[in-house]
N, C-alpha and C positions, 0 to 999 in steps of 0.2 A: 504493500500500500504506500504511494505516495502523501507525504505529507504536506500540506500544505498553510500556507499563513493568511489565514481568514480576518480580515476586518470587521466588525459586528457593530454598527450603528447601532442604538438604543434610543429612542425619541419620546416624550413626556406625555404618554398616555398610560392609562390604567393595563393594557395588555403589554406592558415592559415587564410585569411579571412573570411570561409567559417565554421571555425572551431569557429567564436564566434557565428555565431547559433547554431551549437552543443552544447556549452555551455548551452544558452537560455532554448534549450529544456532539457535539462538533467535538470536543474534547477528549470523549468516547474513542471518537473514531479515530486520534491520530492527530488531531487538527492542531495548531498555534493558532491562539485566539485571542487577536487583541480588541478589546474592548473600545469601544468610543461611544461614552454616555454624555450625552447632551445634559446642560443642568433641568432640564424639566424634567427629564427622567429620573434626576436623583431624588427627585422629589418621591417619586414612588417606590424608585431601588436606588438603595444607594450604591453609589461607586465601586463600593470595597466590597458588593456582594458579588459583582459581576467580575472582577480582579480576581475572588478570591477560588469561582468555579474553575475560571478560566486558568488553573491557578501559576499567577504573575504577580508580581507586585509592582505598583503604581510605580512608571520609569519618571526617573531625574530628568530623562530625554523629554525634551519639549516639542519632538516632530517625532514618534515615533507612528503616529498615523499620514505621514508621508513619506513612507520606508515604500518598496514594493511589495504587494499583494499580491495573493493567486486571485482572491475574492473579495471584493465591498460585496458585505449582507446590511441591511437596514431594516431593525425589524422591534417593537411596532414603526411603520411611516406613518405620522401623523398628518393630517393636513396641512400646518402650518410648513413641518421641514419636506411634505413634498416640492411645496410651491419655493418652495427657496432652492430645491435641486433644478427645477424648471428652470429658475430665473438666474440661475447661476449667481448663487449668496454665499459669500462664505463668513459666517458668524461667529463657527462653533469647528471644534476640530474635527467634529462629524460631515460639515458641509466642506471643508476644508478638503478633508480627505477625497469628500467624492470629485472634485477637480481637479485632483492631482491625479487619480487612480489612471491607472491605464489597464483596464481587464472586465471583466464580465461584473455586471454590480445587478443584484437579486435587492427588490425590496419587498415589503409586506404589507400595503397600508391596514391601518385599524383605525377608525373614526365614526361617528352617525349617519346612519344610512341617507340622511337628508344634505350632510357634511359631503360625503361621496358621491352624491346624485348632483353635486351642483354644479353648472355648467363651468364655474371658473375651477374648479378642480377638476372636471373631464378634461378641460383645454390642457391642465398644465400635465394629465397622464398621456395626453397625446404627443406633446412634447418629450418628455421621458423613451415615451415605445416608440418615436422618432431618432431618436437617439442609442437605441439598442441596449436599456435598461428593462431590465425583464420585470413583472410585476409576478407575485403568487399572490392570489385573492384578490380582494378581501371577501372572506364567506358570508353567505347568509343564514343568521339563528339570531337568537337572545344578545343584547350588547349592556352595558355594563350600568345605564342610565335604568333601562328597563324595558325599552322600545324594541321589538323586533323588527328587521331585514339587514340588507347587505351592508354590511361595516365589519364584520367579526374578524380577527388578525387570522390568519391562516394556522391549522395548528401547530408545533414546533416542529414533529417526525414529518411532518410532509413539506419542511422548509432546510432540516436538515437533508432529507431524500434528493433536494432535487440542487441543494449544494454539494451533495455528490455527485451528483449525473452531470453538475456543472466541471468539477476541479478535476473528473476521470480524463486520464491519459489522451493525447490525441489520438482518434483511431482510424482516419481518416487520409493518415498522412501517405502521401504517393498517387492518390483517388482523384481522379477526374470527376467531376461532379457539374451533370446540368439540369438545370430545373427551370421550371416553364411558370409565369407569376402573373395576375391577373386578368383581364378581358379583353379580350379580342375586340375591333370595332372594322367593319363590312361600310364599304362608302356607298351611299346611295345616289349621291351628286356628289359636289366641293362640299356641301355645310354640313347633309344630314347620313344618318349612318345607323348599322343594326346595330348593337352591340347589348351588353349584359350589365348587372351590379358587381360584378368581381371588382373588388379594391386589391386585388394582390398578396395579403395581409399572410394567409397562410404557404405561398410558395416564397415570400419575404422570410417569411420564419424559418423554412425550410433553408433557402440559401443561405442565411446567417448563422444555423445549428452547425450545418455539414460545416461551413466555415471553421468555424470555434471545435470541430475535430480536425482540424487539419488539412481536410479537401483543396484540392484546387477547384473553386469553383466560376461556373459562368454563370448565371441568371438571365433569361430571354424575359423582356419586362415585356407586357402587353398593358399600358392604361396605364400604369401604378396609379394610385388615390395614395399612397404610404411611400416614406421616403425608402430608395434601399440602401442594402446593406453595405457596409465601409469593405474594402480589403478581398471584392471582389467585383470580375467581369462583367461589365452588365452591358447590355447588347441589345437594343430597342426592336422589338417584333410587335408593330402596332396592329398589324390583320392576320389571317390564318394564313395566308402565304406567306407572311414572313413568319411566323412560328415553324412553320414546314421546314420554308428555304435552311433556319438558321439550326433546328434541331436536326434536320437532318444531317448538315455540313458537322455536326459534332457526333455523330451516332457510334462512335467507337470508345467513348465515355462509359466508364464503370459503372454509373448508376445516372439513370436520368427519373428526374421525378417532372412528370407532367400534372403540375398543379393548375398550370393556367385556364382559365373557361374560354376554350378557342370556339368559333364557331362552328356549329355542321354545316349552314349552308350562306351563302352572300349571293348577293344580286348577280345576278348571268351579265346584266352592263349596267354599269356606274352612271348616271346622267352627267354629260360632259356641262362642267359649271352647277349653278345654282338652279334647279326647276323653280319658276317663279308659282306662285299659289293661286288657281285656278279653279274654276266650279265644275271639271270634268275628275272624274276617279285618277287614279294614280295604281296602275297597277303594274306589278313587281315579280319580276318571274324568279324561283332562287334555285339557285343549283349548289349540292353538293360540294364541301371543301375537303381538301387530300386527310383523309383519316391520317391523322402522323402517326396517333399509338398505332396501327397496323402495320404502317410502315418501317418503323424505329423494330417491331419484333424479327421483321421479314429480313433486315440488315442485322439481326443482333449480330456479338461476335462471344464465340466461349468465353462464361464467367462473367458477362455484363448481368447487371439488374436492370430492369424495367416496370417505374411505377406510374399506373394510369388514378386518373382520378373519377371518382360518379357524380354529377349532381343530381339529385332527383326527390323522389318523396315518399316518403312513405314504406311499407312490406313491400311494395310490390316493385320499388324503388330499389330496392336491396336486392333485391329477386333478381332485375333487370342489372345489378353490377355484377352478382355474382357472373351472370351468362355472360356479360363483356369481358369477364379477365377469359373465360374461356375463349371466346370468339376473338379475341385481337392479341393474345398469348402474350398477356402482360404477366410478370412473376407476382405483383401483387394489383390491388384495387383499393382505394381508397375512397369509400362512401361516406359520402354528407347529405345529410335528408335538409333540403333548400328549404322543406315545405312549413320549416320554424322561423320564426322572426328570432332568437335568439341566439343563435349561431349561425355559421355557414356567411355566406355574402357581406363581406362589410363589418361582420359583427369581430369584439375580441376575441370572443374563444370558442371553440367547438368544439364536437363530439363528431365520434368516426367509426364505422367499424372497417379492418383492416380485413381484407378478405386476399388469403393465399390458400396453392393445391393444398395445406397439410389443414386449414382448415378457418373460423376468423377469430379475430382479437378487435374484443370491443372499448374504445378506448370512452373513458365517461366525460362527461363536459367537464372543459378545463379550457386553461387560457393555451394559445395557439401555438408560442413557444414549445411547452409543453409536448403539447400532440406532436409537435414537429419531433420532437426527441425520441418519442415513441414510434414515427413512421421510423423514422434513420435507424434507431434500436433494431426494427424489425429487416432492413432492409441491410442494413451491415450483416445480419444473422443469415441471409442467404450470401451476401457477399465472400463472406467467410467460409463456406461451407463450401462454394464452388473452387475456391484457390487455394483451398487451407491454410489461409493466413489469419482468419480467424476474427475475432476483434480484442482489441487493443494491444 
């Protein structure tokens, strides 16, 4: 086991208490843990409890939360030190730290669900997920005032969990890696166009996880609505012909994830310029665009992976991915039922079920990072078994 030196933000909410089992377990595991408690937090745990789990004692050093890190955790994030990571504040050695850090930073907000639903806090997590700052939670149950919904801090093993799936070895390294990321858009003249709600958000994820393993990767962006990822190729496929053109010119890649929503079909002819608006119908003849999942399997080469995506709805929704991983000989399929307004299209996080020959893995709602971790998990697991190289 690799060891690594975790930074543990702690910010001045009532679930800072929650945050010295965080400690416990990171420490459990191997971990260096230095502590950075905000004075509002000592109000609820004092300093010396979280020093003493971790067990350190309080350094002479006056920068030692400017040392390098494998990990920034911040956990409870309250409101106030979200919006101060947004706005780029540094007050406190905690806010200090996170603009110095160069690495993956995990937060956890915890606050009132009405605190979390407010428009000036969604702005400033969008800024955050703009930025390649993962969020876990915040859940929904019972909060500490006595009001229930979504504010709850996330609980400690499932924050420690996924700062291990964070600091694991790169396993990625030597891998060609291309992924397909948001909505296709089909010209119907110069101005107007068919296209979808894809904001990108999940093949974003995807290219920024396989990154942070190692991958070489490329990202074929279609639309993005989301900024992408730092530290890789990104290569503009605005319609399904250039998703075609450009995944196919890569089709000798280890593992290609087709998360984009390309289209199936576009107009037969584009109207040359703008059609001006008229009282006679407008009718649109559309023809079929190059299936690339079929293509990309017909090219595979020994030991590549191939993952298609489903959008659809519902049983019968599911029913109809299973038979596509059959019929266009994808290794795996990766379904999202569109048919929720709470994930899938635009939304933070989803639910999936991953369907391969050996059988499916249902992945539960969770933020999109996440699932990204759980598609790669599953698709390094065939990658390995073809090369035996294995993972990590």
């Amino acid at each position: 086991m690799t060891v690594a030196r975790v930074l543990l933000g702690v910010t001045g909410g009532i679930a800072a208490y929650k945050a010295c089992e965080l400690v416990r377990l990171l420490v459990r595991a191997g971990h260096e843990v230095v502590p950075l408690v905000t004075p509002g937090a000592d109000r609820f745990v004092r300093a010396e409890t979280f020093h003493a789990l971790a067990r350190r004692s309080p350094s002479d050093d006056p920068y030692p939360h400017l040392e390098r890190a494998d990990l920034l955790v911040v956990a409870p994030l309250t409101a106030n030190t979200l919006a101060k990571l947004a706005h780029g504040l540094a007050d406190s050695v905690l806010t200090e730290a996170a603009l110095a850090h160069r690495g993956p930073i995990l937060v956890a907000p915890a606050m009132n669900s009405r605190m979390w639903s407010h428009p000036a806090t969604q702005a400033n997590v969008a800024v955050l997920r703009e930025r390649g700052v993962e969020l876990i939670g915040p859940e929904e149950g019972e909060l500490a005032e006595g009001e229930s919904g979504v504010g709850r801090m996330a609980e400690p093993e499932t924050i420690a969990a996924r700062c291990e799936e964070l600091l694991r070895p790169p396993s990625l390294i030597g891998r060609r890696v291309v992924v397909t990321a948001g909505g296709t858009r089909e010209p119907l003249d110069s101005v107007r166009y068919l296209g979808n709600r894809s904001s990108g958000r999940m093949g974003v994820a995807l290219a920024r996880e396989a990154r942070r393993r190692g991958a070489e990767v490329t990202l074929l962006a279609s639309n993005l609505t989301v900024a992408s990822p730092s530290e890789v190729e990104v290569v503009q496929a605005p319609t399904a012909e250039d998703v075609a053109r450009e995944a196919l010119a890569r089709s000798d890649a280890d593992l290609v994830l087709m998360a984009a929503a390309v289209a199936d079909y576009r107009p037969a002819e584009a109207h040359a310029g703008k059609r001006p608006k008229d009282d006679a119908p407008w009718e649109v003849r559309l023809e079929p665009t190059t299936d690339v999942l079929t293509e990309l399997a017909a090219r595979r080469r020994n030991g590549s992976v191939l993952v298609g995506f489903a959008a659809d709805e519902g049983e019968r929704g599911l029913e109809r991915a299973r038979e596509k991983r059959n019929r266009k000989g994808a290794d795996l399929i990766v379904y999202n039922d569109v048919g929720r307004t709470d994930i899938g299209f635009d939304a933070v996080e989803n639910e999936v079920v991953v369907i391969s020959a050996e059988g499916e893995r249902r992945i539960p709602k969770t933020s999109k990072e996440r699932v990204a971790a759980a598609i790669l998990d599953e698709a390094e697991t065939l990658l390995g078994g073809r090369d035996g190289r294995g993972r990590g």
